[in-house]
C-alpha positions as CSV (number, residue, x, y, z in Angstrom):
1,X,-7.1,-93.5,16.8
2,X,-7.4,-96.5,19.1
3,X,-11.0,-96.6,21.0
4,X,-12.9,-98.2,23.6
5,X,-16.0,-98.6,24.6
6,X,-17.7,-100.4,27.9
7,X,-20.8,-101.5,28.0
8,X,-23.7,-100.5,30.9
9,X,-21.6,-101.1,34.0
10,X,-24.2,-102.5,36.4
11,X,-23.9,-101.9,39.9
12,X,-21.0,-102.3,42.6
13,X,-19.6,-105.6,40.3
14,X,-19.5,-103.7,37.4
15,X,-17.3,-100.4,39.0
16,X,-15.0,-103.1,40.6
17,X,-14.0,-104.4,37.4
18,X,-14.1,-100.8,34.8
19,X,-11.9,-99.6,38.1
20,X,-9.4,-102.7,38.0
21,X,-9.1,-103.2,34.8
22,X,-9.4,-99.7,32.6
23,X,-6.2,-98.2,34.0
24,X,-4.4,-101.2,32.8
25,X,-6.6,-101.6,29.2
26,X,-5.5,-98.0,28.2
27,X,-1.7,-98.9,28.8
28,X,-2.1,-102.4,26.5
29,X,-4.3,-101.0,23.8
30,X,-2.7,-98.0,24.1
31,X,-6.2,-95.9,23.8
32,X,-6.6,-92.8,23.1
33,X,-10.0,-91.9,24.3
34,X,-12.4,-94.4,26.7
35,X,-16.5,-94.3,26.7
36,X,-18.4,-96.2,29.1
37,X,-22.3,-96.1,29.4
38,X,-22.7,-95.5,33.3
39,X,-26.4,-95.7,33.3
40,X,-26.8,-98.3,36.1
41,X,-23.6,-97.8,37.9
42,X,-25.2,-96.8,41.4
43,X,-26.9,-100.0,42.5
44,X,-28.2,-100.7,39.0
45,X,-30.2,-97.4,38.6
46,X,-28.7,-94.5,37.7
47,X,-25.0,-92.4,38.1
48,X,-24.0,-90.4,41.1
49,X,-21.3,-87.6,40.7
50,X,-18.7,-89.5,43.2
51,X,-19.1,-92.6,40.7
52,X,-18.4,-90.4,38.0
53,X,-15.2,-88.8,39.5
54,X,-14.3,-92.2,40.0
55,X,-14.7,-93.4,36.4
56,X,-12.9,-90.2,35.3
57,X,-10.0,-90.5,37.3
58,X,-9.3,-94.6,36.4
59,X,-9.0,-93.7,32.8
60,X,-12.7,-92.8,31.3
61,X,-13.3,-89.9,28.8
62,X,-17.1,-89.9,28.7
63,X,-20.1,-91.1,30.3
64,X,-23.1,-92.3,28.3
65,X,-26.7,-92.6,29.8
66,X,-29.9,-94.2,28.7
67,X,-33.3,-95.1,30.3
68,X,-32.1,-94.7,33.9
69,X,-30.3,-91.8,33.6
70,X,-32.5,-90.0,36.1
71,X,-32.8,-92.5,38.6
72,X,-30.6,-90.7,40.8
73,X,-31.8,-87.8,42.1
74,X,-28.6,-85.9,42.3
75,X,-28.2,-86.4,38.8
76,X,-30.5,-83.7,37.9
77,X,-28.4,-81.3,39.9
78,X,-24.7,-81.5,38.4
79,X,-25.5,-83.2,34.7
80,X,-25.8,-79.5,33.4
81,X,-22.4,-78.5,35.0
82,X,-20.9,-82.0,34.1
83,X,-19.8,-81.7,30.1
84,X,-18.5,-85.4,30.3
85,X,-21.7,-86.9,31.6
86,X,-23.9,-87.2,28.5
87,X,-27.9,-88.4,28.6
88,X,-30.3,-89.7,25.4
89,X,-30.2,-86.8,23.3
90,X,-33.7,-87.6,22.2
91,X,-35.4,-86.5,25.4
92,X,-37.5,-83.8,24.7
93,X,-36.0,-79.7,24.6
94,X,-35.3,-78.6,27.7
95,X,-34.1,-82.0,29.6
96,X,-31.3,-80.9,31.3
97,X,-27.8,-81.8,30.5
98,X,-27.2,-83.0,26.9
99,X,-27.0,-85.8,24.5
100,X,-23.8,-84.9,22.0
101,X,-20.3,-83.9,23.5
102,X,-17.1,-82.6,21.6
103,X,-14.4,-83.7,23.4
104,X,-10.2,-83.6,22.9
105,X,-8.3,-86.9,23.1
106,X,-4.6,-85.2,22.7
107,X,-4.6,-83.0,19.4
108,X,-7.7,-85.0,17.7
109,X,-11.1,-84.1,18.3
110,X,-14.5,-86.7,18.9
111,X,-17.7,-86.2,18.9
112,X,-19.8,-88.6,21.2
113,X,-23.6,-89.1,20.5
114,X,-25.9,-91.1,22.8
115,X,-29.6,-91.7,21.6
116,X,-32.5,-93.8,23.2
117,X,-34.3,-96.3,20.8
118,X,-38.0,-96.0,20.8
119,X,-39.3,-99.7,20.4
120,X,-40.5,-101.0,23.7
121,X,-38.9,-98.1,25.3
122,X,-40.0,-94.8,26.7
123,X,-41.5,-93.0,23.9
124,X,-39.3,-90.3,23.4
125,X,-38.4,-87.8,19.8
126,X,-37.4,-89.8,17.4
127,X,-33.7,-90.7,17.9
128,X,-32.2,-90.7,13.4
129,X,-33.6,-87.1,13.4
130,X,-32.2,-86.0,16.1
131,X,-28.5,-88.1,15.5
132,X,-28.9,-86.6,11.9
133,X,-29.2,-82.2,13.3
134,X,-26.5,-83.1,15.3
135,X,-24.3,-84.8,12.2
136,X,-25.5,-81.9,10.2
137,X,-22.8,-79.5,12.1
138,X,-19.6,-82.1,12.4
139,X,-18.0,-83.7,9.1
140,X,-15.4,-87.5,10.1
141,X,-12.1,-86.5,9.0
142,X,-12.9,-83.1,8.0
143,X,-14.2,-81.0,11.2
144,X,-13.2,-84.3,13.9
145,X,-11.4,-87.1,14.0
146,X,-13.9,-89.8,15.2
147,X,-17.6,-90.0,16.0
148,X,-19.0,-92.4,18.4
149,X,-23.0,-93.4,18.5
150,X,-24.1,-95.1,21.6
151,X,-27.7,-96.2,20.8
152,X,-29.5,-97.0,24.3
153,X,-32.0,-99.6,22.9
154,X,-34.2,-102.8,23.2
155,X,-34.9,-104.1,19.5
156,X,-32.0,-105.0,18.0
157,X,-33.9,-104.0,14.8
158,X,-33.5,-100.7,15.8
159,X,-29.7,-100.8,16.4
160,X,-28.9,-102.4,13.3
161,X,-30.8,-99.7,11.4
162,X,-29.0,-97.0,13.1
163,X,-25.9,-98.9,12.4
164,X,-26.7,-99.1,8.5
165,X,-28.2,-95.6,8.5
166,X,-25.2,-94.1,9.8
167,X,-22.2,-96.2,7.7
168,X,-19.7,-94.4,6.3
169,X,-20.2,-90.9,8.2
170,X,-19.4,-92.5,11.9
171,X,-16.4,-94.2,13.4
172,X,-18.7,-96.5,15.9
173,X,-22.4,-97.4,16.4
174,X,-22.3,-99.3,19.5
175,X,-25.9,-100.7,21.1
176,X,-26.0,-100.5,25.0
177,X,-28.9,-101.8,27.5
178,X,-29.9,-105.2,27.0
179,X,-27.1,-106.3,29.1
180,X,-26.0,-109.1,26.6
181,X,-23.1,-108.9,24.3
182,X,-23.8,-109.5,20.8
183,X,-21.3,-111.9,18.6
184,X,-21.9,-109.6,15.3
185,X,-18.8,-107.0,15.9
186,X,-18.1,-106.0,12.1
187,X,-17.2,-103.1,9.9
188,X,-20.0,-101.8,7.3
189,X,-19.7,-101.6,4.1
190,X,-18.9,-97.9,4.3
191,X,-16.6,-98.0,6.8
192,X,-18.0,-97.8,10.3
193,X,-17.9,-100.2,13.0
194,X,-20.5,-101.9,14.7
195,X,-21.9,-104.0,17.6
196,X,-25.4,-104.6,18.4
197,X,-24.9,-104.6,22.0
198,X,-21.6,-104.3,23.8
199,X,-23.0,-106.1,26.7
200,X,-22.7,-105.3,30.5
201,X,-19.7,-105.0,33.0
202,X,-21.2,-106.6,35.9
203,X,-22.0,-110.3,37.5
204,X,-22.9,-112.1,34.4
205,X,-23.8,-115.3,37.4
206,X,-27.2,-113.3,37.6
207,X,-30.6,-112.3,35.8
208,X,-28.8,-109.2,33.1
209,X,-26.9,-108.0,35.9
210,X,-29.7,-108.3,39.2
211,X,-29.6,-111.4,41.3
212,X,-31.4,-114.4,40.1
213,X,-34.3,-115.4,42.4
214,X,-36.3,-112.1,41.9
215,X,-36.2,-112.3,38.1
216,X,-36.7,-115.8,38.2
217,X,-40.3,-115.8,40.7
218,X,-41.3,-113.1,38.4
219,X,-41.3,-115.1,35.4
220,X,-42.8,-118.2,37.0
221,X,-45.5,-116.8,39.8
222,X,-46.7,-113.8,38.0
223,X,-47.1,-112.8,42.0
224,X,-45.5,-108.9,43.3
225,X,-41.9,-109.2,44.5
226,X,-39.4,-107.5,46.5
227,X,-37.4,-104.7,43.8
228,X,-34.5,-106.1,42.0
229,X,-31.5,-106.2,43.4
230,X,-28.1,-106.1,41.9
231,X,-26.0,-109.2,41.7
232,X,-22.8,-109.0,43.6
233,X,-20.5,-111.7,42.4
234,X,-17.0,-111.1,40.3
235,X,-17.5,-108.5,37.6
236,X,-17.0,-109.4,34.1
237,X,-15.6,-106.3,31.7
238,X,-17.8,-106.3,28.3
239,X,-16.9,-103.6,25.7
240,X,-15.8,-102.8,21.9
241,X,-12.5,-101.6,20.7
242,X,-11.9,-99.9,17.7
243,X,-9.3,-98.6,16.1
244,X,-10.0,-96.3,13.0
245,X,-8.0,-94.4,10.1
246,X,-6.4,-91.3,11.0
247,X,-7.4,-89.4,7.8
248,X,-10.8,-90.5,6.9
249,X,-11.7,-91.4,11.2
250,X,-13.2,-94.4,9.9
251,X,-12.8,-97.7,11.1
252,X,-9.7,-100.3,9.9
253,X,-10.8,-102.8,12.8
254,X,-13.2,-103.6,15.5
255,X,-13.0,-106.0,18.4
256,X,-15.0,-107.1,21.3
257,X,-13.7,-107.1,24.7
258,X,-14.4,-109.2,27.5
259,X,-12.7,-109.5,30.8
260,X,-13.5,-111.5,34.2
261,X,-14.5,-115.0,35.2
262,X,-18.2,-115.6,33.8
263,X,-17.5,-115.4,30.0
264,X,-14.5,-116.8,27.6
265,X,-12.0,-113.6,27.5
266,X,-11.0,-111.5,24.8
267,X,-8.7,-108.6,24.4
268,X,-7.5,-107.5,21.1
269,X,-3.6,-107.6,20.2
């Protein structure tokens, strides 16, 4: 199976360039399923249904969340009638909506998991136990084709123990929400792909994805500011493509991604 995942798609930037460029990424890598974490797709804080249609309809599969998944008010009302849109599966029982998704890409079948780290992060359940009662029901290349692992996180401690914790019984561990992409794609020794961060589709001419001079007084005056506001320039596409066995569902490859004007461009061949 040929894969893809985008990284958190920040703001009006971000949509502009998953819209443009994702209808024309599944025709060249010729994907067969699309995730893209849509967490701070509405102004940089949160998902709206209409940007979720939108997503859908240009090519995506799935929708991953993280710590702004709520940010949006309407989000609490459609997640549970929206299968596709997935939230941390770590928030505690009885969150609505839901944090693991079965989906169909053709005649194969994937599984799409999306935790929240805990270090310097809301302190939710503990994200390996829950990523492990979930594993505990799905088998790679036995009961589905491919499982994905979006882990919504800070450290990159954390990420990388996920990613070890998990080799060999996932197609992808992918880290989202720092906004930065990481230089350390790789397969692990037993098999799955990884990426500490897949970095951001947004304005990378900004402060991770918000205009500059807010961040910046922040840092420097230590004085209350106006709220952050989302950078507008060109949008820059950052994501992972993987492409993994077809009888084991782990991975044979892994590549970053990166399209737009900020950053040097990559797209596998």
């Amino acid at each position: 199976m040929r894969l893809l995942f985008c990284g958190d798609l920040v703001g009006r930037s971000g949509r502009e360039i998953v819209l443009q460029q994702l209808p024309e990424l599944r025709r060249r890598l010729q994907l067969d399923f699309v995730i893209v974490n849509g967490e701070n797709a509405a102004g940089g804080f949160g998902i709206t249904r209409k940007i979720c249609e939108e997503l859908y309809e240009a090519g995506a599969d799935v929708v991953t969340g993280g710590n702004h998944s709520w940010d949006q008010k309407e989000t609490l009302a459609f997640i549970d009638s929206e299968p596709r849109l997935l939230r941390p599966l770590n928030f505690p029982p009885g969150t609505p909506g839901r944090g693991a998704g079965l989906f169909t890409a053709g005649q194969r079948k994937v599984l799409v998991i999306n935790v929240m780290g805990r270090l310097f992060m809301d302190p939710l359940d503990d994200p390996f136990q829950a990523v492990e009662q979930t594993l505990n029901r799905y088998r790679l290349g036995a009961t589905v084709d491919a499982i994905v692992v979006d882990i919504h996180a800070e450290a990159t401690s954390e990420k990388m123990a996920m990613g070890h914790a998990l080799d060999g019984r996932v197609s992808l561990v992918v880290g989202t929400h720092t906004h930065v992409p990481t230089a350390d794609a790789q397969v692990l020794p037993g098999g799955t792909a990884y990426q500490t961060d897949a970095g951001m589709c947004g304005d990378y001419n900004s402060v991770i994805g918000m205009d500059k001079q807010v961040p910046i007084q922040r840092f420097t005056r230590k004085l209350p500011t106006e709220r952050l506001s989302v950078a507008q320039g060109p949008g820059t596409l950052c994501g992972v493509f993987v492409e993994t066995d077809d009888r084991s569902g782990l991975a044979r490859r892994v590549e970053a991604v990166r399209i737009g004007e900020r950053l040097q461009e990559q797209i596998p061949v």
